[in-house]
mmJSON file of the N, C-alpha and C atoms, coordinates in Angstrom:
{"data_MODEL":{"atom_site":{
"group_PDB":["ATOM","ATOM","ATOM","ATOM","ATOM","ATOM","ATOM","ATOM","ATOM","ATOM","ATOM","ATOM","ATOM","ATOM","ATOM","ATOM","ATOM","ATOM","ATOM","ATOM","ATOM","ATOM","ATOM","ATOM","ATOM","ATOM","ATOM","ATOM","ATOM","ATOM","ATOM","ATOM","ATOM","ATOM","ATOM","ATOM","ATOM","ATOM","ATOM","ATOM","ATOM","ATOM","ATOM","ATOM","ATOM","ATOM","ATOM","ATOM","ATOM","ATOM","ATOM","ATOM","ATOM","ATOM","ATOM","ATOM","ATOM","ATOM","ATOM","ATOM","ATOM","ATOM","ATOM","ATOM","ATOM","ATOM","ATOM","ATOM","ATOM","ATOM","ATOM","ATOM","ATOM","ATOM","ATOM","ATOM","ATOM","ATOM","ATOM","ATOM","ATOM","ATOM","ATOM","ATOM","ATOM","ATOM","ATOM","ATOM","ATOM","ATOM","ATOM","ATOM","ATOM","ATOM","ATOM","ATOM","ATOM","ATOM","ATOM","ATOM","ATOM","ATOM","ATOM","ATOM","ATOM","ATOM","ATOM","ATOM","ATOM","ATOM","ATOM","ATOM","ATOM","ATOM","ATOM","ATOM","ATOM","ATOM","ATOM","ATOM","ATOM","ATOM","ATOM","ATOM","ATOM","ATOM","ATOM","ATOM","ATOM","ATOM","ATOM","ATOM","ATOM","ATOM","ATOM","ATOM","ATOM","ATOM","ATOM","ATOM","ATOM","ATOM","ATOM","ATOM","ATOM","ATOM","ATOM","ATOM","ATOM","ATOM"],
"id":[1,2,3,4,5,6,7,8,9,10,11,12,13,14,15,16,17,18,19,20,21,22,23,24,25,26,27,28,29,30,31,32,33,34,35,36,37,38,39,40,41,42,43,44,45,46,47,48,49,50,51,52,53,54,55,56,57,58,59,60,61,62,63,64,65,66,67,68,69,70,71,72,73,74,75,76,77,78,79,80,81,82,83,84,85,86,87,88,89,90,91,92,93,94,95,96,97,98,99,100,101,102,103,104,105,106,107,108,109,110,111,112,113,114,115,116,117,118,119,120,121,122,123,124,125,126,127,128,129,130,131,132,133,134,135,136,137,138,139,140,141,142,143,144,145,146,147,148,149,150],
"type_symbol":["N","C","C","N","C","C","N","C","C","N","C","C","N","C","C","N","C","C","N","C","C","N","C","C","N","C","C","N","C","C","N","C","C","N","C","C","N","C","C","N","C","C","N","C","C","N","C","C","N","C","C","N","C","C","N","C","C","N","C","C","N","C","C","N","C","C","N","C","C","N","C","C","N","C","C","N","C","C","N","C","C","N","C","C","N","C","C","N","C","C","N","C","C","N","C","C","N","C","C","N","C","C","N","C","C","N","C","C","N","C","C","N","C","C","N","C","C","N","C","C","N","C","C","N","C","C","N","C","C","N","C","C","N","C","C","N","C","C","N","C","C","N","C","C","N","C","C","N","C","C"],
"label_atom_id":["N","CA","C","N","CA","C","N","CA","C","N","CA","C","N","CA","C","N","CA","C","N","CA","C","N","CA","C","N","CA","C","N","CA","C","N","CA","C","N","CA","C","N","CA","C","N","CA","C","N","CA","C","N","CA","C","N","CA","C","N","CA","C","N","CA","C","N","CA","C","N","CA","C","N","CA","C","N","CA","C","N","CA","C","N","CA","C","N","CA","C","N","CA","C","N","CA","C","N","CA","C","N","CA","C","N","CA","C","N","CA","C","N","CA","C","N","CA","C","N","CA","C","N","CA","C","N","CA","C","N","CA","C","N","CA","C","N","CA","C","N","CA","C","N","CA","C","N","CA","C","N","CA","C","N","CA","C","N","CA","C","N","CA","C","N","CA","C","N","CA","C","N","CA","C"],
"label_alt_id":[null,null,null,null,null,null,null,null,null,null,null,null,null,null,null,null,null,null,null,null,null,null,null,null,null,null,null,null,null,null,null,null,null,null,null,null,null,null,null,null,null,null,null,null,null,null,null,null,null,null,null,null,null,null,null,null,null,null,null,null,null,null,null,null,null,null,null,null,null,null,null,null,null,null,null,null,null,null,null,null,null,null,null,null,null,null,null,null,null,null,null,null,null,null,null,null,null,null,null,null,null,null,null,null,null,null,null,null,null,null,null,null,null,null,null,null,null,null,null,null,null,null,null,null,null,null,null,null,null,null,null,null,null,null,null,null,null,null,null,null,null,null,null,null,null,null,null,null,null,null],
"label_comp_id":["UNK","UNK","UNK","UNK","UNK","UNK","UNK","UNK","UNK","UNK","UNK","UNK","UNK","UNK","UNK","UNK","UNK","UNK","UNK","UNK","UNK","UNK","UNK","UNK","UNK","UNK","UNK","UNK","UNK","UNK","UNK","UNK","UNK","UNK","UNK","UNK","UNK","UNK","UNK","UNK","UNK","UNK","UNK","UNK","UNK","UNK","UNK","UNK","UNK","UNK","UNK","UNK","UNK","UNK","UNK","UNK","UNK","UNK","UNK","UNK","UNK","UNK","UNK","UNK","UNK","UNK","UNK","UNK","UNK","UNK","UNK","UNK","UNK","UNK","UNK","UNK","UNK","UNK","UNK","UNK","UNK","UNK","UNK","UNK","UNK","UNK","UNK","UNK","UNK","UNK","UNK","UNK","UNK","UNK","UNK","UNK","UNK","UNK","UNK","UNK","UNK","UNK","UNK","UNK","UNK","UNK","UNK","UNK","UNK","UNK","UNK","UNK","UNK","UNK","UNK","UNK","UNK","UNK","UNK","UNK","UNK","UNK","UNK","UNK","UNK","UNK","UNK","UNK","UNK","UNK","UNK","UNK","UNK","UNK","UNK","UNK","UNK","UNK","UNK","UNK","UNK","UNK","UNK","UNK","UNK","UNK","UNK","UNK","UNK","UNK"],
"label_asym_id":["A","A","A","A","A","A","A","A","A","A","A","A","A","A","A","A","A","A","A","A","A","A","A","A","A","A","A","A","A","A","A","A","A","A","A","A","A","A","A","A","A","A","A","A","A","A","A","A","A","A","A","A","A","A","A","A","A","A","A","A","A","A","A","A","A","A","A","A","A","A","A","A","A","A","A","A","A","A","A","A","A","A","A","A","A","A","A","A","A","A","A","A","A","A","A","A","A","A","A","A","A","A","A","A","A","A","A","A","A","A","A","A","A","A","A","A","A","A","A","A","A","A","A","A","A","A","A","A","A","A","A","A","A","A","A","A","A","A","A","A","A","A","A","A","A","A","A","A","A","A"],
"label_entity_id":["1","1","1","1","1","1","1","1","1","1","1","1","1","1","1","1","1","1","1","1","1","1","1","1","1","1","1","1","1","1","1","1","1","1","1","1","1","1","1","1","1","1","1","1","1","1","1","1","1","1","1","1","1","1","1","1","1","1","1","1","1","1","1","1","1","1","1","1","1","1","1","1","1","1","1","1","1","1","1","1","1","1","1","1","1","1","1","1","1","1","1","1","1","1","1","1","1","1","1","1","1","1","1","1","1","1","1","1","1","1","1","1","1","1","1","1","1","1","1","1","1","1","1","1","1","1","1","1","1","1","1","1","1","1","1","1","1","1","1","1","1","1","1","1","1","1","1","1","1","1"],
"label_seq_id":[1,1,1,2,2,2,3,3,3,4,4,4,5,5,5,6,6,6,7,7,7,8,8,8,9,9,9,10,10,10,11,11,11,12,12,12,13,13,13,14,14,14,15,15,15,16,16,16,17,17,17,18,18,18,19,19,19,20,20,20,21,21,21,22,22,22,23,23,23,24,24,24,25,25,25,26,26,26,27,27,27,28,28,28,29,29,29,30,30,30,31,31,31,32,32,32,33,33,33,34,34,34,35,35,35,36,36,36,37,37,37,38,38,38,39,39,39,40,40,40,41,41,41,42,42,42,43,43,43,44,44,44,45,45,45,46,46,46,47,47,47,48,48,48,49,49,49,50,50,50],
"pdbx_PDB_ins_code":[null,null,null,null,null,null,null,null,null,null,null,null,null,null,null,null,null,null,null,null,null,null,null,null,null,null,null,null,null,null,null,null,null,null,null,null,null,null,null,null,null,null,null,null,null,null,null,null,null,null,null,null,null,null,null,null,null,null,null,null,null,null,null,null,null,null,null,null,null,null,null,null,null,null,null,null,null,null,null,null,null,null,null,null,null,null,null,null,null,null,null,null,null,null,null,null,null,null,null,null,null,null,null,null,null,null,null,null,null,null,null,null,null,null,null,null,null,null,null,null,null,null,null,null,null,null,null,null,null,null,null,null,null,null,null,null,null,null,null,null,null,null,null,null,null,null,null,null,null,null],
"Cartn_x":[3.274,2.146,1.284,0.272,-0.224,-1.423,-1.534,-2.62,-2.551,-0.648,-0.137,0.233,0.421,0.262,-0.621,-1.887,-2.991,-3.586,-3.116,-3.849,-3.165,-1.326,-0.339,-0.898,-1.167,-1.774,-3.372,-3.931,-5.533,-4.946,-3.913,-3.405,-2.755,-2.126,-1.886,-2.379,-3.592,-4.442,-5.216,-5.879,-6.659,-6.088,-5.066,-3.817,-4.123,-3.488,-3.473,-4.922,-5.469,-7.363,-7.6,-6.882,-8.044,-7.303,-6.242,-5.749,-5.245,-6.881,-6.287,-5.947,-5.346,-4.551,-5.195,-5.791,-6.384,-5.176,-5.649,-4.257,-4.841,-3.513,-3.437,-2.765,-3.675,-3.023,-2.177,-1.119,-0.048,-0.201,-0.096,0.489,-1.012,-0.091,-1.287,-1.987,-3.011,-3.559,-2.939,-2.366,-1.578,-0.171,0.26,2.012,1.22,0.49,0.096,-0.532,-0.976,-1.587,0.102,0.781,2.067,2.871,2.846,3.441,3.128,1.449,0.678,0.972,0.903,1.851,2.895,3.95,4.953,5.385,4.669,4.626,3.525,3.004,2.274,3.577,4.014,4.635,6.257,6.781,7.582,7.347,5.918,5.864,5.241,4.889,3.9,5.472,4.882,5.573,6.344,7.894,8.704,8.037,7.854,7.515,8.841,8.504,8.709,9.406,10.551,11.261,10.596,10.036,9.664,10.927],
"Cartn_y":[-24.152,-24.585,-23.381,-23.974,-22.054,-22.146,-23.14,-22.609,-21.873,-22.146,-21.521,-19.924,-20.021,-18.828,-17.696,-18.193,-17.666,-17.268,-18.596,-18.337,-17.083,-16.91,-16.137,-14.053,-14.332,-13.199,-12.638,-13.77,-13.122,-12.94,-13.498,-12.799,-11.078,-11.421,-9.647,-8.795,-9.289,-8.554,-8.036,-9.045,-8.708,-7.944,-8.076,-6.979,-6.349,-5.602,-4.049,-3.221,-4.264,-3.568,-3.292,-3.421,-3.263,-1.761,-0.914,-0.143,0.655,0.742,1.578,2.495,2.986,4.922,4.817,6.158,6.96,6.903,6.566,6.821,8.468,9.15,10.501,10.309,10.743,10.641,12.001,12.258,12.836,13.658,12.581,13.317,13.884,14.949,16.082,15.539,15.919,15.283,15.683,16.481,16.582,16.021,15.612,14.43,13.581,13.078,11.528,11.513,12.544,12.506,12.8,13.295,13.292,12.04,11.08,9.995,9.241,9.374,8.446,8.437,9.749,9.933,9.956,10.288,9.397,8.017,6.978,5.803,5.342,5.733,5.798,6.046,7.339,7.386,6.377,5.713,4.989,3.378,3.178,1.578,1.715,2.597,3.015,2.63,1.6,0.782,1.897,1.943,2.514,2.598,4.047,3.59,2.6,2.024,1.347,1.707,1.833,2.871,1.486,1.825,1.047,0.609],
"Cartn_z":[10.329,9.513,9.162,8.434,7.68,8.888,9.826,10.755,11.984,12.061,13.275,12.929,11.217,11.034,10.751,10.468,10.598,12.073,13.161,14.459,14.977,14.807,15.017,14.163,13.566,12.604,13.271,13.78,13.991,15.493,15.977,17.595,17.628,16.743,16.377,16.283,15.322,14.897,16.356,16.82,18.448,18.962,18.978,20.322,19.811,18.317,17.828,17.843,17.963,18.158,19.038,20.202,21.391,21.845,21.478,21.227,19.909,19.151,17.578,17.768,17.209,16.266,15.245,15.121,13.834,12.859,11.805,10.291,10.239,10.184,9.336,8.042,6.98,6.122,5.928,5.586,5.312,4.081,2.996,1.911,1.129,0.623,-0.408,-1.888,-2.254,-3.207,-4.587,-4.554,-5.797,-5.654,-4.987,-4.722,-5.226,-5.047,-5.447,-6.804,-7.099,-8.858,-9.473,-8.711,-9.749,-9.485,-8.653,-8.478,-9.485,-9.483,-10.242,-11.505,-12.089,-13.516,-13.815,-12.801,-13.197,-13.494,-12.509,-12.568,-13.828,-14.404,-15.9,-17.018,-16.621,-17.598,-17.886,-16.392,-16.486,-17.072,-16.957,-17.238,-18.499,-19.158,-20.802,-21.803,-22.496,-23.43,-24.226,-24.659,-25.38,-27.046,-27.624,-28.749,-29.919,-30.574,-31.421,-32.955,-32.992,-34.591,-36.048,-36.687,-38.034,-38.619],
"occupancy":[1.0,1.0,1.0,1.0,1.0,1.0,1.0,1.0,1.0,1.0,1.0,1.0,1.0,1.0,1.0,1.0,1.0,1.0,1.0,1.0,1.0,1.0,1.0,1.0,1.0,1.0,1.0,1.0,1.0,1.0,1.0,1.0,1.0,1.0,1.0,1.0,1.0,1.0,1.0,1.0,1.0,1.0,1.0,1.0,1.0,1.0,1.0,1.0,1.0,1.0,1.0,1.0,1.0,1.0,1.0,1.0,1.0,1.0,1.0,1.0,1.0,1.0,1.0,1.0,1.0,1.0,1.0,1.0,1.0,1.0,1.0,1.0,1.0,1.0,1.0,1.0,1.0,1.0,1.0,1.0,1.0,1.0,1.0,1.0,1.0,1.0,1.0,1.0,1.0,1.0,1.0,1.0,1.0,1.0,1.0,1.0,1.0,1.0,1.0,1.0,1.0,1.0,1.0,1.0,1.0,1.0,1.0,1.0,1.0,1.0,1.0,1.0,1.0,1.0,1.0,1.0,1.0,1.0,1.0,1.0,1.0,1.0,1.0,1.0,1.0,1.0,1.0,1.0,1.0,1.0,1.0,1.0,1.0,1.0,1.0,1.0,1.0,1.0,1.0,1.0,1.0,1.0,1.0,1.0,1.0,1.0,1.0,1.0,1.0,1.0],
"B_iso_or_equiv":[0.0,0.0,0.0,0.0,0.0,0.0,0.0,0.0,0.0,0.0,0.0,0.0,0.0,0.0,0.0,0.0,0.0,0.0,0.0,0.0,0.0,0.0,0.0,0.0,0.0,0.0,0.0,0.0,0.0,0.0,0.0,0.0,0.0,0.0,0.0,0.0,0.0,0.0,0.0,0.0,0.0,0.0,0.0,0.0,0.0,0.0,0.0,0.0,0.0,0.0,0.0,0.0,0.0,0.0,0.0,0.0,0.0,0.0,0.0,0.0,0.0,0.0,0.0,0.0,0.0,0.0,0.0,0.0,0.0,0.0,0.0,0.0,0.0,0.0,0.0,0.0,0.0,0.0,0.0,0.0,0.0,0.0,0.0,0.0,0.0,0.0,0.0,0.0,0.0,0.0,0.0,0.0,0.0,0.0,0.0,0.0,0.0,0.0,0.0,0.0,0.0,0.0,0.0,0.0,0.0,0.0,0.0,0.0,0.0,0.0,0.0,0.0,0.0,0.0,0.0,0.0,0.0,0.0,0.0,0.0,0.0,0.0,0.0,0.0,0.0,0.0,0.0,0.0,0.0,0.0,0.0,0.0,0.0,0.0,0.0,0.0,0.0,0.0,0.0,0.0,0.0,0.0,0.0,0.0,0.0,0.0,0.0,0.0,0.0,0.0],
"pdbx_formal_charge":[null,null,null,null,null,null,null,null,null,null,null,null,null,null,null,null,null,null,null,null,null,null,null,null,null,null,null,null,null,null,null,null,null,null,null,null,null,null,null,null,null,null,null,null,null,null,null,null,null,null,null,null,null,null,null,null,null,null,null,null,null,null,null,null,null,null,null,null,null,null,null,null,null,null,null,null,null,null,null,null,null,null,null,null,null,null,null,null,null,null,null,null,null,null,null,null,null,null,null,null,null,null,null,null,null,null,null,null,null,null,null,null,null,null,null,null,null,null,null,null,null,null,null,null,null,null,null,null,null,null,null,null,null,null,null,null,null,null,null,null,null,null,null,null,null,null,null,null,null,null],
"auth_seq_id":[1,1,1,2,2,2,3,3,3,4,4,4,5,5,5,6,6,6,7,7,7,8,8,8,9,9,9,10,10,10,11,11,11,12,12,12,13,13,13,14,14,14,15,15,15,16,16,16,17,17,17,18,18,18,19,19,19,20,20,20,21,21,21,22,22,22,23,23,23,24,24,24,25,25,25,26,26,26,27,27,27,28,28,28,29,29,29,30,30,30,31,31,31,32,32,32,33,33,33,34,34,34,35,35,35,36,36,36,37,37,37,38,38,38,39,39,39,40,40,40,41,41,41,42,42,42,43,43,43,44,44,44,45,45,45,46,46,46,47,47,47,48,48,48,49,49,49,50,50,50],
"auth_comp_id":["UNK","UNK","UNK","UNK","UNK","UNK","UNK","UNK","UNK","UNK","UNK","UNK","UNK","UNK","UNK","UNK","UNK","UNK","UNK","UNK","UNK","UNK","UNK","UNK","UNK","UNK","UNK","UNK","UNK","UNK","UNK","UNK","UNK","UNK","UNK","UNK","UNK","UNK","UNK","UNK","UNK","UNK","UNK","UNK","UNK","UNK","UNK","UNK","UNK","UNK","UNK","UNK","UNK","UNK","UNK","UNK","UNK","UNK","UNK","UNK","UNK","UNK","UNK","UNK","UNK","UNK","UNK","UNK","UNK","UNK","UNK","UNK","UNK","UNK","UNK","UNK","UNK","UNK","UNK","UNK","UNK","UNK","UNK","UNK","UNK","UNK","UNK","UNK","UNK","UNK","UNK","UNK","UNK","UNK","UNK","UNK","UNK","UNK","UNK","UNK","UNK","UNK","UNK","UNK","UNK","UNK","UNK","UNK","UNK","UNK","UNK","UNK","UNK","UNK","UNK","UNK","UNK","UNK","UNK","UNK","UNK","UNK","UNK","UNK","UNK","UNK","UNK","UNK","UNK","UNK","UNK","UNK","UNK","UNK","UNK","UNK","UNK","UNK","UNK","UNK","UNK","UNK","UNK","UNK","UNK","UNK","UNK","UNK","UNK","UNK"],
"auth_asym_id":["A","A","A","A","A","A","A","A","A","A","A","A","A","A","A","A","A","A","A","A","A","A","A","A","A","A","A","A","A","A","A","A","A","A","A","A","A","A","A","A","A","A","A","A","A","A","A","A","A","A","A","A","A","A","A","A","A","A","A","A","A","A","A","A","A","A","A","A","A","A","A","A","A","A","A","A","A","A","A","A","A","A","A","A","A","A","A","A","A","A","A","A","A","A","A","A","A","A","A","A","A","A","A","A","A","A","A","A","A","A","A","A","A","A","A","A","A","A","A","A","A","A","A","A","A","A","A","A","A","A","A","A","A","A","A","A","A","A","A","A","A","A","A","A","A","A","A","A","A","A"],
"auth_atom_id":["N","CA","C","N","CA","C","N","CA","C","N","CA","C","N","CA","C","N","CA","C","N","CA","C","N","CA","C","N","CA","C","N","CA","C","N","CA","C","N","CA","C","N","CA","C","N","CA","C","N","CA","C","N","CA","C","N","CA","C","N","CA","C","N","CA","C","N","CA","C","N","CA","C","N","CA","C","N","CA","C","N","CA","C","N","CA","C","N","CA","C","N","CA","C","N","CA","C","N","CA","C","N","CA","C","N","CA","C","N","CA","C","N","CA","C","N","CA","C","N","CA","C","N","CA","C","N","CA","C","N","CA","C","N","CA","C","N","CA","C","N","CA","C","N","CA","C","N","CA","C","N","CA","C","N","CA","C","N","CA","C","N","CA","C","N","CA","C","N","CA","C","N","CA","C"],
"pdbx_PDB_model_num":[1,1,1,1,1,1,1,1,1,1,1,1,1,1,1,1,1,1,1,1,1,1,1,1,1,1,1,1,1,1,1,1,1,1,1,1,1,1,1,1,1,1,1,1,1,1,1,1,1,1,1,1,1,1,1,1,1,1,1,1,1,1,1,1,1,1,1,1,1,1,1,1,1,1,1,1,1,1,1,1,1,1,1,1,1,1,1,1,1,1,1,1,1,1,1,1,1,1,1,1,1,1,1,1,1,1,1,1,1,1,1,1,1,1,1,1,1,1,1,1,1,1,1,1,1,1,1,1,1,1,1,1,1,1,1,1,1,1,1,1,1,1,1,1,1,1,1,1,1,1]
}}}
């Protein structure tokens, strides 16, 4: 049921808290401005021949 799965989810959640890890972020700020434009330039509509 979605309440056993909600109660199941906020139980997880408790556990993983009472022992966090810091996120490191990893990747460099220029990988991701070029991801970003690539993925711009892959979904930007094909031009159109008249």
């Amino acid at each position: 049921s979605v309440k056993e799965l909600a109660d199941t989810i906020l139980a997880y959640l408790a556990e993983r808290n009472l022992h966090p890890k810091r996120y490191v972020w990893k990747a460099k700020g220029e990988e991701i401005l070029r991801k970003i434009q690539r993925a711009r330039e892959a979904s930007a509509p094909s031009p159109v021949a008249p």
